[in-house]
VEXSE-395665 format. One record per residue (C-alpha): residue number from 1; residue in three letters; x, y, z negated. Coordinates in steps of 0.5 Angstrom, whole numbers, plus 500, padded with zeros to 3 digits. Each point is the difference from the previous one (the first is absolute). Layout:
N
NUM/ALA/X/Y/Z
...
This chain:
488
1/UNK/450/490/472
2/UNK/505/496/496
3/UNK/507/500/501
4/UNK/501/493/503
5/UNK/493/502/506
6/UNK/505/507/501
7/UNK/506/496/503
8/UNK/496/496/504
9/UNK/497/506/503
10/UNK/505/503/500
11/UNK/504/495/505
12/UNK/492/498/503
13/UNK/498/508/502
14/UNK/506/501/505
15/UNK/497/493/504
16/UNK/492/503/500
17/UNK/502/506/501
18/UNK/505/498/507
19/UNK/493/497/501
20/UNK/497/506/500
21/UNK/505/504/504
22/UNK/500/496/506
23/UNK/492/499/500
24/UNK/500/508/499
25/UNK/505/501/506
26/UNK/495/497/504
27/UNK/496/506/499
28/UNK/505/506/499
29/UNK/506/502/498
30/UNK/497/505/496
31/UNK/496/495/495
32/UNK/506/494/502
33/UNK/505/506/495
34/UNK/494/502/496
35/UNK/500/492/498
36/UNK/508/500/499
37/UNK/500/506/496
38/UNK/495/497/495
39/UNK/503/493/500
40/UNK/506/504/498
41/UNK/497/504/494
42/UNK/497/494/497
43/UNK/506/496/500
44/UNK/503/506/496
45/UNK/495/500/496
46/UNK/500/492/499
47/UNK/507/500/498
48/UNK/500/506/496
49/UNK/495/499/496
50/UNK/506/494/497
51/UNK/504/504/498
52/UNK/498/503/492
53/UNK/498/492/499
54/UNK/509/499/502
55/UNK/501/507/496
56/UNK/497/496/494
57/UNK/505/494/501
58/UNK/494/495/504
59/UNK/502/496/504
60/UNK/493/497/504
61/UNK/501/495/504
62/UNK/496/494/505
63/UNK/501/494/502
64/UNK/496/498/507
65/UNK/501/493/501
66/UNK/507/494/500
67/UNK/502/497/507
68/UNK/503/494/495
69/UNK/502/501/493
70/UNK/504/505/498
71/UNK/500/503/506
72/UNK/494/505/502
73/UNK/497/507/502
74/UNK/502/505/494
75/UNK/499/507/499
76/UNK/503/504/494
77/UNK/501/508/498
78/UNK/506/501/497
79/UNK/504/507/500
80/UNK/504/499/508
81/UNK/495/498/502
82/UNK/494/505/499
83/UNK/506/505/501
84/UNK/500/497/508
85/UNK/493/499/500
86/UNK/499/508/497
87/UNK/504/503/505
88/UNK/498/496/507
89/UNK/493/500/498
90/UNK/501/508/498
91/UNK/504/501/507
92/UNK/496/496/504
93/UNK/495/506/500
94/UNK/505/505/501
95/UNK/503/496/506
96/UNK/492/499/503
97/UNK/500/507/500
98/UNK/506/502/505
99/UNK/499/494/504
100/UNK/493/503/502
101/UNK/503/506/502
102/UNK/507/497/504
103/UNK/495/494/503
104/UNK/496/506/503
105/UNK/505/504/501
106/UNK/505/495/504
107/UNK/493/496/504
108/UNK/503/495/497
109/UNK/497/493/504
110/UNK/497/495/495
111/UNK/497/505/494
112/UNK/495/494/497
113/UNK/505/495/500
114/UNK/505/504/497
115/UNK/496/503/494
116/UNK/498/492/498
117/UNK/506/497/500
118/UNK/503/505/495
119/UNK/493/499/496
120/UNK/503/492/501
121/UNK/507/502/498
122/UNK/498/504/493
123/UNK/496/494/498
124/UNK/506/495/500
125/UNK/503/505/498
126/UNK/495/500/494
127/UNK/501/493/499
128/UNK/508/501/500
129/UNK/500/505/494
130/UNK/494/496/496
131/UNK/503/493/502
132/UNK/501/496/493
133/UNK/505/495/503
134/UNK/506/499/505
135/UNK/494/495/504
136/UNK/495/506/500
137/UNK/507/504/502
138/UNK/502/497/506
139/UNK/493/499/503
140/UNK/498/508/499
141/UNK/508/501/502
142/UNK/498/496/507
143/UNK/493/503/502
144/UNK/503/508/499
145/UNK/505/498/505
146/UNK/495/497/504
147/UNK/495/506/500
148/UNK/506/505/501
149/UNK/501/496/507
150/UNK/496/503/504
151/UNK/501/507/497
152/UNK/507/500/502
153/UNK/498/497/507
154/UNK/495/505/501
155/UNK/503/504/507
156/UNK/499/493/502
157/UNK/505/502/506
158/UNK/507/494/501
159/UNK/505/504/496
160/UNK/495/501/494
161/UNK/499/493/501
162/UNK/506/497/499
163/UNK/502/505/494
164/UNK/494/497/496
165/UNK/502/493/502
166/UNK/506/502/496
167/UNK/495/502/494
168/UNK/496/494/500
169/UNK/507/496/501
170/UNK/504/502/495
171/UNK/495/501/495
172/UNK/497/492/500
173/UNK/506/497/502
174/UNK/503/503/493
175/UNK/494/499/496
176/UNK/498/492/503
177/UNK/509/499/500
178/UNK/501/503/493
179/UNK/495/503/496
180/UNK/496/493/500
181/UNK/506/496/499
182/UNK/501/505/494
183/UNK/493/498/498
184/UNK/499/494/500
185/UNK/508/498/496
186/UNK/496/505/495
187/UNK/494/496/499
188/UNK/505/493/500
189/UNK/505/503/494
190/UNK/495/505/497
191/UNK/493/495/501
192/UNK/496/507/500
193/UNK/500/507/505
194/UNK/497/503/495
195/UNK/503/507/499
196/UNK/502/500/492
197/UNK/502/507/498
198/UNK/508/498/498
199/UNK/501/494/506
200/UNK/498/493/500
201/UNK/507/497/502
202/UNK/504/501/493
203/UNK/503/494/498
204/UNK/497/496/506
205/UNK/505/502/506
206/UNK/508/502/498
207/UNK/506/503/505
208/UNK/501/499/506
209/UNK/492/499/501
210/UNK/498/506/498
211/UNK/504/504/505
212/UNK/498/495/505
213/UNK/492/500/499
214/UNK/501/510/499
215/UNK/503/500/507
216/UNK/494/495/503
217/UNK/495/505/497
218/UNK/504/506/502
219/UNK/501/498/507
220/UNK/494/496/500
221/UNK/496/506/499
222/UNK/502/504/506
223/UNK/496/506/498
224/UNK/503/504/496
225/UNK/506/500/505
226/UNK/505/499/497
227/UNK/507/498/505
228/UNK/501/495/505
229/UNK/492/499/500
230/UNK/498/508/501
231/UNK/500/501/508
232/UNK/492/498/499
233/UNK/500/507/498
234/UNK/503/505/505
235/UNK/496/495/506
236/UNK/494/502/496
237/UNK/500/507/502
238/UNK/498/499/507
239/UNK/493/500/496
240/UNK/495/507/500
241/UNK/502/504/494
242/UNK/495/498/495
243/UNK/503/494/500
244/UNK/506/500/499
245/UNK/498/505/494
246/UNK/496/493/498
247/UNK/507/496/501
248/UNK/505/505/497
249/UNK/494/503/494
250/UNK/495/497/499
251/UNK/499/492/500
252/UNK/505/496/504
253/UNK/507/502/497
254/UNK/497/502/493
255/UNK/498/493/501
256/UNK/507/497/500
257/UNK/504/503/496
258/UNK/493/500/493
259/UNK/500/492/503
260/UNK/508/500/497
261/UNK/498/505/494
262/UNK/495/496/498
263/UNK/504/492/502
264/UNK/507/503/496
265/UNK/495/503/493
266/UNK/495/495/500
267/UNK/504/493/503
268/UNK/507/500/499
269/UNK/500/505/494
270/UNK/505/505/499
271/UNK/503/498/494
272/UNK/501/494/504
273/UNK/502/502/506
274/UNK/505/506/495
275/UNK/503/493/498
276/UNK/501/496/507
277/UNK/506/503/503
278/UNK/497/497/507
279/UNK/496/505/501
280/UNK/505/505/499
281/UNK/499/501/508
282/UNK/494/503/501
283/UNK/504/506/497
284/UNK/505/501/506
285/UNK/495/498/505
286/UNK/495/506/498
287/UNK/506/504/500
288/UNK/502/497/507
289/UNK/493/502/502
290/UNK/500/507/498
291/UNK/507/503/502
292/UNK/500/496/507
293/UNK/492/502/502
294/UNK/502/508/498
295/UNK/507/499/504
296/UNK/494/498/506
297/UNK/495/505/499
298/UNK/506/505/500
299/UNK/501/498/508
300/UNK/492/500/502
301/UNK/498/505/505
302/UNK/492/498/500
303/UNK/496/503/494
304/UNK/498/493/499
305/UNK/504/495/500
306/UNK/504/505/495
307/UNK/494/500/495
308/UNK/500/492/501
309/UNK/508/499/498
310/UNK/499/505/494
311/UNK/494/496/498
312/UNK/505/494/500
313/UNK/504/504/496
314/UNK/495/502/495
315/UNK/497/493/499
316/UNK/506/497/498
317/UNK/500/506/495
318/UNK/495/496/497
319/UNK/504/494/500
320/UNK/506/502/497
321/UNK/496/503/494
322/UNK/496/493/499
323/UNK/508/497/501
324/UNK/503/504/494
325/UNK/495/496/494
326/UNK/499/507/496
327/UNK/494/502/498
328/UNK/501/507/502
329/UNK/502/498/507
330/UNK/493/494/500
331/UNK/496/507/499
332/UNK/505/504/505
333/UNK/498/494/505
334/UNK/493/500/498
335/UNK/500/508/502
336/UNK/504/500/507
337/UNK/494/497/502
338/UNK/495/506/498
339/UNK/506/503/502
340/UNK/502/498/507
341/UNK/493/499/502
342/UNK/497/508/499
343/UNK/507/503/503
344/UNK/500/494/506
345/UNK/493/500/502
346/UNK/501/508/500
347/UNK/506/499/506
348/UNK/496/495/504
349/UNK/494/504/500
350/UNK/504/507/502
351/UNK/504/496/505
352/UNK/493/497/504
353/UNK/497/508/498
354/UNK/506/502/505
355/UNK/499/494/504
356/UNK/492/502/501
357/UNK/501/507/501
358/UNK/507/500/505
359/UNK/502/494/502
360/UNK/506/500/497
361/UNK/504/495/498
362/UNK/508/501/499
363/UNK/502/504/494
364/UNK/504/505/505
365/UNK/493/502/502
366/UNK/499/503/493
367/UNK/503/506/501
368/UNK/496/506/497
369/UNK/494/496/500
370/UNK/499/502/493
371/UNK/498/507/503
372/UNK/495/496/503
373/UNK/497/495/496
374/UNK/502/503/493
375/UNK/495/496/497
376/UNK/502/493/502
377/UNK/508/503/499
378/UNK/498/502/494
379/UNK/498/493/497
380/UNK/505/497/504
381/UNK/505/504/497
382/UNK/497/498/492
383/UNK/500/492/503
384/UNK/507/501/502
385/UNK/503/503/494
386/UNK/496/495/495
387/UNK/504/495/504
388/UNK/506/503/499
389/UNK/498/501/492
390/UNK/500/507/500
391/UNK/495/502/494
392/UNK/494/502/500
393/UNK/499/495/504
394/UNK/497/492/499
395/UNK/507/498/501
396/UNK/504/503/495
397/UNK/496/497/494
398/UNK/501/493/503
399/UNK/507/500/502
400/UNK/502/503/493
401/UNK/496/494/497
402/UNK/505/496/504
403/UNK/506/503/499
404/UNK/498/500/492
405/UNK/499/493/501
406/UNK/507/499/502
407/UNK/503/504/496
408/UNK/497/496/494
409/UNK/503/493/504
410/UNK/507/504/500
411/UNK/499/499/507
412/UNK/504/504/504
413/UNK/499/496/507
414/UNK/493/503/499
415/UNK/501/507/498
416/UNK/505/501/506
417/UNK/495/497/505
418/UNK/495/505/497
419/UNK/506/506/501
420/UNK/502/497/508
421/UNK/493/499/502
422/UNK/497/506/498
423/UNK/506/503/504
424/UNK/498/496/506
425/UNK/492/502/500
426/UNK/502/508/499
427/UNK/505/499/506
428/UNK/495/497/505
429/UNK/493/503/497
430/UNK/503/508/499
431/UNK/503/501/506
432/UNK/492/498/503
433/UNK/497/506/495
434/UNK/506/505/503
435/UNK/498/499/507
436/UNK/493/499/499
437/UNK/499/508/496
438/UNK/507/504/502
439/UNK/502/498/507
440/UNK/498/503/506
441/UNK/494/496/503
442/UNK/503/498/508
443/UNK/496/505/505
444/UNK/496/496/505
445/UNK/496/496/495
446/UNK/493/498/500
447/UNK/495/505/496
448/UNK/497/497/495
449/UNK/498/501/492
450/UNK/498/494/494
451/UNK/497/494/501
452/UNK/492/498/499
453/UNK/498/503/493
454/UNK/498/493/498
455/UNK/508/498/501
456/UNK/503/506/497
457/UNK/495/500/494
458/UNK/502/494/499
459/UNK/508/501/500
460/UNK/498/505/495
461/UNK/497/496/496
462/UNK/506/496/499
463/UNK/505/505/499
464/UNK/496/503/494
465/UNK/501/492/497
466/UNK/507/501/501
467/UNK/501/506/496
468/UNK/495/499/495
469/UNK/502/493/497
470/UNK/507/504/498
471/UNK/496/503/495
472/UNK/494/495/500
473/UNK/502/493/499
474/UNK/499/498/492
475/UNK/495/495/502
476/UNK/505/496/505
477/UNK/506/500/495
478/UNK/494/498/494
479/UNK/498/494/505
480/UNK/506/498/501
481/UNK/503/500/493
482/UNK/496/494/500
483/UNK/503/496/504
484/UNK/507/502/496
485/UNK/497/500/493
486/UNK/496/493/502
487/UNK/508/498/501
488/UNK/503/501/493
């Protein structure tokens, strides 16, 4: 196949497959999970066989057809992007395997509707990572949205409901309110949304404008959650737990804060935006999110919802690495991704493990459960320290990274940011790893043991990830330098 065929079927795979998956289901719910995982594994596949073309500096691309001139359907691979494709297609696998065993394992209602919107939601998310404009951008951005609904509605009773419409509500009125506000004032002074390594805007928009058309990409991109629009988020979490390790790991929020990397490197530019003082805001407001979110998570008593407010946290790590313009925080913001992504998908995973085997929810419940699931606590506790930073963890390669880049801008905001919300992480997440292995469990509790061996193997997966990219990221920061490099 040539490279150009391998996009398209990358983003065309998933649909076929969504197909295949229904039809199977009809049949059984053996070969339903059979035509999931292969559909997942050649993604992978698909996606991975790009990346030596991207490590040798290629650039494919293909163009499917113009709604009007100058504005089409484009698709380009370009470092962030095979980045977020890798990682998605990669864990997409991972998540399948667990999601059979906690579907199973909970008798979960609506199984085939469930496996094909998540084969729906990957292949927007295809399309989000390999999208070669803001057009392509926003319509990919608006399909994930859409075919995460009825994962988040999946229960279906009124309570799920309501919190899904709040889902669906934040995330469309911001991207229809400013997201395409921001597109189209783009394509009007820039008279393009192609993405062009170093922006399209230098010279063609100055102060205040600049800091006007950032806030209404930030904000209008309410995915990556950045504060006031994240309350999508914690209302997200009424979905079964494989879903929110798609929303908090895997597409959606990946999906947010890779669509402001991408608009910062490759629309405005940094050395554009380094020399607009109107865009020195977006600092302050990642900083805003990080602190406050951690302070909430600090008074969570549900597993969950505790998790959902650190990723709130967590993603703005992101931001804030992309907002300070240094080559070593682009990068560091680059691996958070990597980074967040193993250590989050890990937590939710060993949250819905619990839930599956002890119907426990709330974090005073965890008391000596270690003793119990030690497997499931175990890649929990590496999950949670990864979030903390704590080597040898994914975690601390990413936040060294950032913390490098702030160092290089001179940036203090930022290095105490670092400092206070690492801080803030060990105060809510170790008090969990002492109850869970050295409290004495409550007598009267029900007997059980682990999750099904599909959920805990694939926890275990995942928490290998954590602890192996400490030491194997070479080709993650080789990748990225690209984009840094392509800068200069």
């Amino acid at each position: 196949m040539t490279p150009e065929s391998t996009i398209l079927a990358a983003i065309c795979l998933p649909l076929a497959g969504a197909l295949a998956i229904g039809l199977a289901g009809r049949v059984s719910p053996n070969l339903r999970e059979f035509v999931t995982m292969a559909t997942a594994g050649c993604l992978a596949w698909l996606v991975w066989s790009l990346l030596p073309l991207l490590m040798a500096g290629g650039r494919p691309g293909v163009a499917v057809g113009e709604l009007m001139p100058g504005l089409g359907i484009a698709f380009e691979v370009e470092p962030l992007g095979m980045l977020f494709a890798a990682l998605a297609s990669g864990l997409w696998i991972v998540n399948s395997i667990y999601s059979i065993g906690y579907m199973r394992g909970n008798k979960e209602k609506n199984q085939t509707r469930f496996f094909v919107c998540f084969a729906l939601a990957l292949s927007a998310t295809m399309g989000v990572a390999f999208a070669g404009n803001l057009f392509t951008l926003f319509l990919f951005y608006e399909l994930l949205t859409l075919s995460t609904y009825p994962l988040v509605s999946h229960k279906g009773d009124a309570a799920t409901v309501r919190s899904a419409r709040v889902y669906l509500g934040v995330l469309l009125t911001t991207s229809i309110g400013l997201f395409l506000p921001a597109i189209i004032w783009t394509y009007t002074v820039a008279g393009t949304g192609d993405f062009v390594l170093g922006g399209v805007l230098a010279g063609k928009l100055g102060d205040p404008e600049v800091g006007l058309l950032l806030a209404l990409f930030v904000f209008g991109i309410g995915k990556a959650a950045v504060m006031p629009v994240h309350r999508w988020l914690p209302a997200a979490m009424v979905a079964p737990t494989p879903v929110s390790a798609l929303l908090h790991a895997v597409a959606v929020v990946k999906a947010g804060v890779f669509a402001i990397t991408k608009i910062i490197a490759y629309v405005f530019g940094i050395d554009f935006l380094f020399d607009s003082p109107s865009s020195g805001w977006l600092l302050y407001v990642a900083v805003f999110t990080i602190v406050t979110a951690s302070l909430v998570a600090l008074r969570q008593t549900n597993i969950k919802r505790l998790l959902a407010y650190s990723t709130i946290a967590q993603l703005s790590y992101v931001v804030m690495a992309a907002a300070i313009l240094k080559p070593m925080a682009e990068v560091g913001a680059a691996i958070h991704i990597v980074a967040h992504a193993f250590g989050k998908i890990t937590l939710f995973f060993a949250a819905g493990a619990i839930y599956v085997a002890s119907k426990k929810t709330e974090i005073y419940q965890l008391k000596g459960i270690g003793r119990r699931m030690p497997w499931t606590m175990a890649a929990f506790s590496i999950g949670a320290l990864s979030m903390i930073g704590v080597p040898p963890t994914a975690g601390f390669v990413s936040k060294w990274y950032i913390l490098a880049g702030a160092f290089e801008a001179n940036n203090l905001v930022a290095v105490f940011t670092i400092i206070a919300s690492t801080v803030l992480n060990a105060a809510y997440f170790l008090p969990i790893l002492y109850m869970a292995w050295f409290a004495r469990e409550e007598s009267g509790g029900a007997e059980h043991g682990e999750a099904p061996f599909a959920a805990v193997l694939a926890l275990t997966i995942t928490a290998l990830l954590t602890l192996a990219f400490f030491l194997f990221n070479g080709s993650v920061i080789e990748l990225e330098s690209q984009v840094v490099r392509g800068l200069d």
